[in-house]
mmJSON file of the N, C-alpha and C atoms, coordinates in Angstrom:
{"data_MODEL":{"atom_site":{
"group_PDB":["ATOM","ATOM","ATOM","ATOM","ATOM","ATOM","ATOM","ATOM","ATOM","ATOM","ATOM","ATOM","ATOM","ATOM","ATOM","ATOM","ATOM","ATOM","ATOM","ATOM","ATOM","ATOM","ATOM","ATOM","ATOM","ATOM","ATOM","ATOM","ATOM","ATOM","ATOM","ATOM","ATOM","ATOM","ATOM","ATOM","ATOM","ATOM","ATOM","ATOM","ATOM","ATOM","ATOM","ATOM","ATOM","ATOM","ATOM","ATOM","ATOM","ATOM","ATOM","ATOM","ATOM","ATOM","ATOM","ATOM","ATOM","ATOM","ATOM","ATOM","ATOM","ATOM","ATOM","ATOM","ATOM","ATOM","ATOM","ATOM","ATOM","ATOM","ATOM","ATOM","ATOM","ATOM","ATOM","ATOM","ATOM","ATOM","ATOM","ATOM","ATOM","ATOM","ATOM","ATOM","ATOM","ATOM","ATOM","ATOM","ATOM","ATOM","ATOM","ATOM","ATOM","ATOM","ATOM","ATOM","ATOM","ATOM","ATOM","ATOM","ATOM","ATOM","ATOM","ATOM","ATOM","ATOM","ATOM","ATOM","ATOM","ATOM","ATOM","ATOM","ATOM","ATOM","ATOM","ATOM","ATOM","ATOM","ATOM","ATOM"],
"id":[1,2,3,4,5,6,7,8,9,10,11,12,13,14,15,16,17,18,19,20,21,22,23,24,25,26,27,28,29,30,31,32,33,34,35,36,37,38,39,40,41,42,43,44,45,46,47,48,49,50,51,52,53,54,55,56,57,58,59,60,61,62,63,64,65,66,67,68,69,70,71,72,73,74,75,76,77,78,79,80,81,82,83,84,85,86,87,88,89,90,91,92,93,94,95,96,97,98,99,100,101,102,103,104,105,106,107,108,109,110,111,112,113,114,115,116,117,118,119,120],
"type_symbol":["N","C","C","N","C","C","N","C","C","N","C","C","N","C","C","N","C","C","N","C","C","N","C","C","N","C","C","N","C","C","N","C","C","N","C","C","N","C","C","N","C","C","N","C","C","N","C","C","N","C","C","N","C","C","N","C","C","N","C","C","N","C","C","N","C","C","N","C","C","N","C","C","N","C","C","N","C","C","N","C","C","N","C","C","N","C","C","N","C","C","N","C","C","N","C","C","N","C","C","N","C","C","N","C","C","N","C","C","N","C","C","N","C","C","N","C","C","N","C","C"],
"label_atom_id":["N","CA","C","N","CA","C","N","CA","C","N","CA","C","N","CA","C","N","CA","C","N","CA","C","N","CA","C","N","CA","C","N","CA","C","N","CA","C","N","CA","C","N","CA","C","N","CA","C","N","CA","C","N","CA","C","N","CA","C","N","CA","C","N","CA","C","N","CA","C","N","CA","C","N","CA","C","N","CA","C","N","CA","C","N","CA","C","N","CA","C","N","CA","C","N","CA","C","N","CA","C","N","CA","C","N","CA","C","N","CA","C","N","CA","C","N","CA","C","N","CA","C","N","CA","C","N","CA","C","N","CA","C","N","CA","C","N","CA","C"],
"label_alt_id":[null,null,null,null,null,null,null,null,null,null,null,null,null,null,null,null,null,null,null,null,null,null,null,null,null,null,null,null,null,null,null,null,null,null,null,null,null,null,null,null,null,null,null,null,null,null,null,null,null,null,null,null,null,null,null,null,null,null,null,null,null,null,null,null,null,null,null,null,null,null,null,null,null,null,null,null,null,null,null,null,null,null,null,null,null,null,null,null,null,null,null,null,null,null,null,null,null,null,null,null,null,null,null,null,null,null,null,null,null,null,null,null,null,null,null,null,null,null,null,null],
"label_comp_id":["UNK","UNK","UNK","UNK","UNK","UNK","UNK","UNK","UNK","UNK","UNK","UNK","UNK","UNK","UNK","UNK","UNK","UNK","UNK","UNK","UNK","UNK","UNK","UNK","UNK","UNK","UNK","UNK","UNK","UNK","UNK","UNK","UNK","UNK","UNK","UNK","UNK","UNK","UNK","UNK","UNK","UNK","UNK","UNK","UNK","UNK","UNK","UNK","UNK","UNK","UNK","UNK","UNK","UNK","UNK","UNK","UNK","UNK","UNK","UNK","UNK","UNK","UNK","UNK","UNK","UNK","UNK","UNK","UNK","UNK","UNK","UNK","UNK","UNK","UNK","UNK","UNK","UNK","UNK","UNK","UNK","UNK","UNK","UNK","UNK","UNK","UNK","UNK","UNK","UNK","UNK","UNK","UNK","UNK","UNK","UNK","UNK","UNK","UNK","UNK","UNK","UNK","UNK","UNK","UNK","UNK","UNK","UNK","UNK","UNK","UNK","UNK","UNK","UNK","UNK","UNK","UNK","UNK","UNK","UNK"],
"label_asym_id":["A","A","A","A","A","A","A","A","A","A","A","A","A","A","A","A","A","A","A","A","A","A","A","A","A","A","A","A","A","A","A","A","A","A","A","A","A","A","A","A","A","A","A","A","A","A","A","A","A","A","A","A","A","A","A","A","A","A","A","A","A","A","A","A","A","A","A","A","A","A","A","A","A","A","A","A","A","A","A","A","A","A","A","A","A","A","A","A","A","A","A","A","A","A","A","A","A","A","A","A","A","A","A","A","A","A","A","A","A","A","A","A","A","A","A","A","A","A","A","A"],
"label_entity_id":["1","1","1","1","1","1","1","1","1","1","1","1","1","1","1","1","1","1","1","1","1","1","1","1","1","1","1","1","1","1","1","1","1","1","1","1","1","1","1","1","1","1","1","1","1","1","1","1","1","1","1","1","1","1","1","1","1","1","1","1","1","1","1","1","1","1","1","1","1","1","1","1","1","1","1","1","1","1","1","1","1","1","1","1","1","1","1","1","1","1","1","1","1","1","1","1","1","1","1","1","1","1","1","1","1","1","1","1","1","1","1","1","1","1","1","1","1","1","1","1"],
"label_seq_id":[1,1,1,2,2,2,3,3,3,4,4,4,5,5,5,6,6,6,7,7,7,8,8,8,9,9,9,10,10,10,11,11,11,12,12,12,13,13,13,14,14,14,15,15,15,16,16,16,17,17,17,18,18,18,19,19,19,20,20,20,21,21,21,22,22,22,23,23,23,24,24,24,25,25,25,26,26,26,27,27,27,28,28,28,29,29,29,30,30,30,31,31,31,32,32,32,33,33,33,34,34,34,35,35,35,36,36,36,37,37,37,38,38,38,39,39,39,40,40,40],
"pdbx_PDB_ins_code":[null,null,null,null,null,null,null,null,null,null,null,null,null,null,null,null,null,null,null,null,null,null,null,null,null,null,null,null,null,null,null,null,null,null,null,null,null,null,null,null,null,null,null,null,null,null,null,null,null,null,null,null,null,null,null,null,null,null,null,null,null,null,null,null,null,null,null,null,null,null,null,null,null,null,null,null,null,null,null,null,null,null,null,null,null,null,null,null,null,null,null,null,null,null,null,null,null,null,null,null,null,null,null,null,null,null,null,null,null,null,null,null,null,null,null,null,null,null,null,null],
"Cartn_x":[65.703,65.19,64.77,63.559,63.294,63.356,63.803,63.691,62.196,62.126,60.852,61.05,60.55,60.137,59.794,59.957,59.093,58.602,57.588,56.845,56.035,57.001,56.53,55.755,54.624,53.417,53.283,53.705,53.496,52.045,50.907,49.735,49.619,48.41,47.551,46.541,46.086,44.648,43.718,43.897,43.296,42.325,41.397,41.444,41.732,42.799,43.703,44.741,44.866,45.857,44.837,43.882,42.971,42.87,43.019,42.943,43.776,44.872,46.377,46.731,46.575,47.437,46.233,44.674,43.932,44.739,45.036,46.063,47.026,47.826,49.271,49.181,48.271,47.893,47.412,46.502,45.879,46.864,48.054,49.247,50.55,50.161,51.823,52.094,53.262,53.861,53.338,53.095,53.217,54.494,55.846,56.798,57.265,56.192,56.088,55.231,56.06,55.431,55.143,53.864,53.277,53.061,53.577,53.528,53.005,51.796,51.28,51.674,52.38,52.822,52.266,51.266,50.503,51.078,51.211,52.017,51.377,49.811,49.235,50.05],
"Cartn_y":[56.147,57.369,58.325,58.991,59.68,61.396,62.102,63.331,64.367,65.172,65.963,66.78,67.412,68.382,69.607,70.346,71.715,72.608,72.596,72.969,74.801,75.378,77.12,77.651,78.322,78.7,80.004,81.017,82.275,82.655,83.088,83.549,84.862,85.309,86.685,86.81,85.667,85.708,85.473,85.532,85.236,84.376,83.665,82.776,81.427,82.384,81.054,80.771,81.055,81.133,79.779,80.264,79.674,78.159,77.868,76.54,76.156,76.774,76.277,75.556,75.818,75.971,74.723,74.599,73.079,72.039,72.01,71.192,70.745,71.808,71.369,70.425,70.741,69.922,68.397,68.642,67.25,66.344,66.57,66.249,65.706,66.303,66.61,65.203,64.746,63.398,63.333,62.038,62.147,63.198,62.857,63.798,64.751,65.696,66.769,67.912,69.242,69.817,71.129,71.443,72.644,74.07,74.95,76.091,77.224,77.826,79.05,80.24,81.029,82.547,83.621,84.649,85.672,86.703,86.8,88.118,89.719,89.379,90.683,91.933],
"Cartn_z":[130.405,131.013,129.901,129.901,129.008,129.232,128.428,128.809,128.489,129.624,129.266,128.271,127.3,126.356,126.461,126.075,126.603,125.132,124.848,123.885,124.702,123.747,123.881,122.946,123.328,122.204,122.776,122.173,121.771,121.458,122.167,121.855,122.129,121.512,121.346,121.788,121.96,122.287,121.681,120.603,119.322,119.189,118.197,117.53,117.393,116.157,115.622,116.676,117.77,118.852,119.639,119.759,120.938,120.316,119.102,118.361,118.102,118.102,118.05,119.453,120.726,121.612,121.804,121.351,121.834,120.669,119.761,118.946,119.319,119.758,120.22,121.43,122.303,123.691,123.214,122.356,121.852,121.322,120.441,119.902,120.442,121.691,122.326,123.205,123.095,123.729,125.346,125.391,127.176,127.979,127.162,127.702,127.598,127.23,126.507,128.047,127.804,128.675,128.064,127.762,126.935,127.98,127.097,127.869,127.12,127.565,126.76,127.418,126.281,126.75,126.193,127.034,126.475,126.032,124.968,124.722,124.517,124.938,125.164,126.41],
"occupancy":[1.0,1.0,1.0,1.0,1.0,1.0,1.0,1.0,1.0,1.0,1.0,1.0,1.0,1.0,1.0,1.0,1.0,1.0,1.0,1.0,1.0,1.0,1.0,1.0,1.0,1.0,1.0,1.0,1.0,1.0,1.0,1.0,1.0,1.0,1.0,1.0,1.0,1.0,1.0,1.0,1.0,1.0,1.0,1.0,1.0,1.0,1.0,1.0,1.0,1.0,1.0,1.0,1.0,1.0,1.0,1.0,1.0,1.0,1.0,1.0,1.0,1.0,1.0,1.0,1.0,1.0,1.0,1.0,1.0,1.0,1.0,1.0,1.0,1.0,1.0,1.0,1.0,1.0,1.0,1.0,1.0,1.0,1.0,1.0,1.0,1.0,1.0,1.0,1.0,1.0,1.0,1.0,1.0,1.0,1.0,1.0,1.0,1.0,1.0,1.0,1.0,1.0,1.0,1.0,1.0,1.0,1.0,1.0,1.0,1.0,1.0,1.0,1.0,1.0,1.0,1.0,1.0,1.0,1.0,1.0],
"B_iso_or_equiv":[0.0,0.0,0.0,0.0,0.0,0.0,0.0,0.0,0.0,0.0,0.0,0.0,0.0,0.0,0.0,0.0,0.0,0.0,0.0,0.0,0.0,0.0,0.0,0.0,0.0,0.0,0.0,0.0,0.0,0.0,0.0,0.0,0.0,0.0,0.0,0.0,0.0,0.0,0.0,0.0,0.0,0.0,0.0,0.0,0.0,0.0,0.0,0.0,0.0,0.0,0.0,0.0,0.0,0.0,0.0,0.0,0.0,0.0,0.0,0.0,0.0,0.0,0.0,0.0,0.0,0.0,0.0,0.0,0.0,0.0,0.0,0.0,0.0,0.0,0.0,0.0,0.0,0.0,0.0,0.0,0.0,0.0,0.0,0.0,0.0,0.0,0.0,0.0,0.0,0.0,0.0,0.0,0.0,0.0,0.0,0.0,0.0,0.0,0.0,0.0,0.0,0.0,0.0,0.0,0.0,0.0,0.0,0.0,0.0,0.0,0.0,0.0,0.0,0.0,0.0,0.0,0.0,0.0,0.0,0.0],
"pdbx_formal_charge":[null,null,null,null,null,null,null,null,null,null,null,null,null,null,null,null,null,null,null,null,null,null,null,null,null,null,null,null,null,null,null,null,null,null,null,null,null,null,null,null,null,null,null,null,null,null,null,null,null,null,null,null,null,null,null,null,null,null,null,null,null,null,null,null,null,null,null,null,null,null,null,null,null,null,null,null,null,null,null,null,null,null,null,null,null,null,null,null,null,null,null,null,null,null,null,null,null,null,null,null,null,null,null,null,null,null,null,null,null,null,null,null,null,null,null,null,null,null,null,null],
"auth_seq_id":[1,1,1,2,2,2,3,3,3,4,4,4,5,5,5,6,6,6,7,7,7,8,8,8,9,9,9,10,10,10,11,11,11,12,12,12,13,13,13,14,14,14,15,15,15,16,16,16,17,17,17,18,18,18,19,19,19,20,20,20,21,21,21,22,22,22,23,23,23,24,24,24,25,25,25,26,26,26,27,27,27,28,28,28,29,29,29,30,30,30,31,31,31,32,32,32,33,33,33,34,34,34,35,35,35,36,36,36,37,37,37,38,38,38,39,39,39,40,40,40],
"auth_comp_id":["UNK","UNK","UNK","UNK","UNK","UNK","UNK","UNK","UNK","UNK","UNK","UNK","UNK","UNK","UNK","UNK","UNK","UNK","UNK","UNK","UNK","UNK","UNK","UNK","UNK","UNK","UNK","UNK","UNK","UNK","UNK","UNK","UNK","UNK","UNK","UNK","UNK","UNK","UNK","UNK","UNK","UNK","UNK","UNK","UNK","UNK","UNK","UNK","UNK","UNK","UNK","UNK","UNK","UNK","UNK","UNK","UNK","UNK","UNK","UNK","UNK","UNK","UNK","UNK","UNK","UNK","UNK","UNK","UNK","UNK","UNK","UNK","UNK","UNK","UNK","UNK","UNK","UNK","UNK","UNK","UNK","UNK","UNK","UNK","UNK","UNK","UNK","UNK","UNK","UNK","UNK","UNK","UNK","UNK","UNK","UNK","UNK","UNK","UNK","UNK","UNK","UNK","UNK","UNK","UNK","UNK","UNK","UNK","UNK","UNK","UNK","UNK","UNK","UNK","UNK","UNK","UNK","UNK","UNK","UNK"],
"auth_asym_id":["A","A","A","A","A","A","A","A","A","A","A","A","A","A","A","A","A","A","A","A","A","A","A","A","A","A","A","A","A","A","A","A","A","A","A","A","A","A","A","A","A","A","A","A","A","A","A","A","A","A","A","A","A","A","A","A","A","A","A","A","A","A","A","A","A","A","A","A","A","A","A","A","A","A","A","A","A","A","A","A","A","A","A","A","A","A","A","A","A","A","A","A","A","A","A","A","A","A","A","A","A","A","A","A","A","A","A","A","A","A","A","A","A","A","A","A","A","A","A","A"],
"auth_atom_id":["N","CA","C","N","CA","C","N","CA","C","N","CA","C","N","CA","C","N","CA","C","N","CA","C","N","CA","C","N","CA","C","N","CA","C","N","CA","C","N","CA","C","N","CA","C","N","CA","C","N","CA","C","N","CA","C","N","CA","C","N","CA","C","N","CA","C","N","CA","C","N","CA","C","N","CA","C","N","CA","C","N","CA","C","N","CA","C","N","CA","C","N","CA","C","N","CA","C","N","CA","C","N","CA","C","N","CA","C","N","CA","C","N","CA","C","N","CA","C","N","CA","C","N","CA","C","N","CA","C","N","CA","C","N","CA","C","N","CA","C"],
"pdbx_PDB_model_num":[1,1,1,1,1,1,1,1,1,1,1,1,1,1,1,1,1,1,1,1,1,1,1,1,1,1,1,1,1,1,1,1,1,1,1,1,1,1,1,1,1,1,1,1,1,1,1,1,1,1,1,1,1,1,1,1,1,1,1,1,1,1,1,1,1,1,1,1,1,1,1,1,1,1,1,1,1,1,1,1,1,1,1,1,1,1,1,1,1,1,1,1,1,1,1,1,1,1,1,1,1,1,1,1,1,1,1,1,1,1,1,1,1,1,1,1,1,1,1,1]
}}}
């Protein structure tokens, strides 16, 4: 049994935010569950 992941990304809005958070997605395990948090 595998466990899910949870991958937290802190953004701005930014940028380098906006290319970070397409990286991390492109990267991230099948059991991996990505979550973007706006901190505007």
């Amino acid at each position: 049994m595998s466990e899910r992941r949870k991958i937290e990304i802190f953004s701005a809005g930014c940028p380098a935010c906006d290319e970070t958070v397409q990286m991390v997605n492109a990267i991230a395990c099948p059991s991996c569950d990505v979550e973007v948090l706006d901190m505007r």
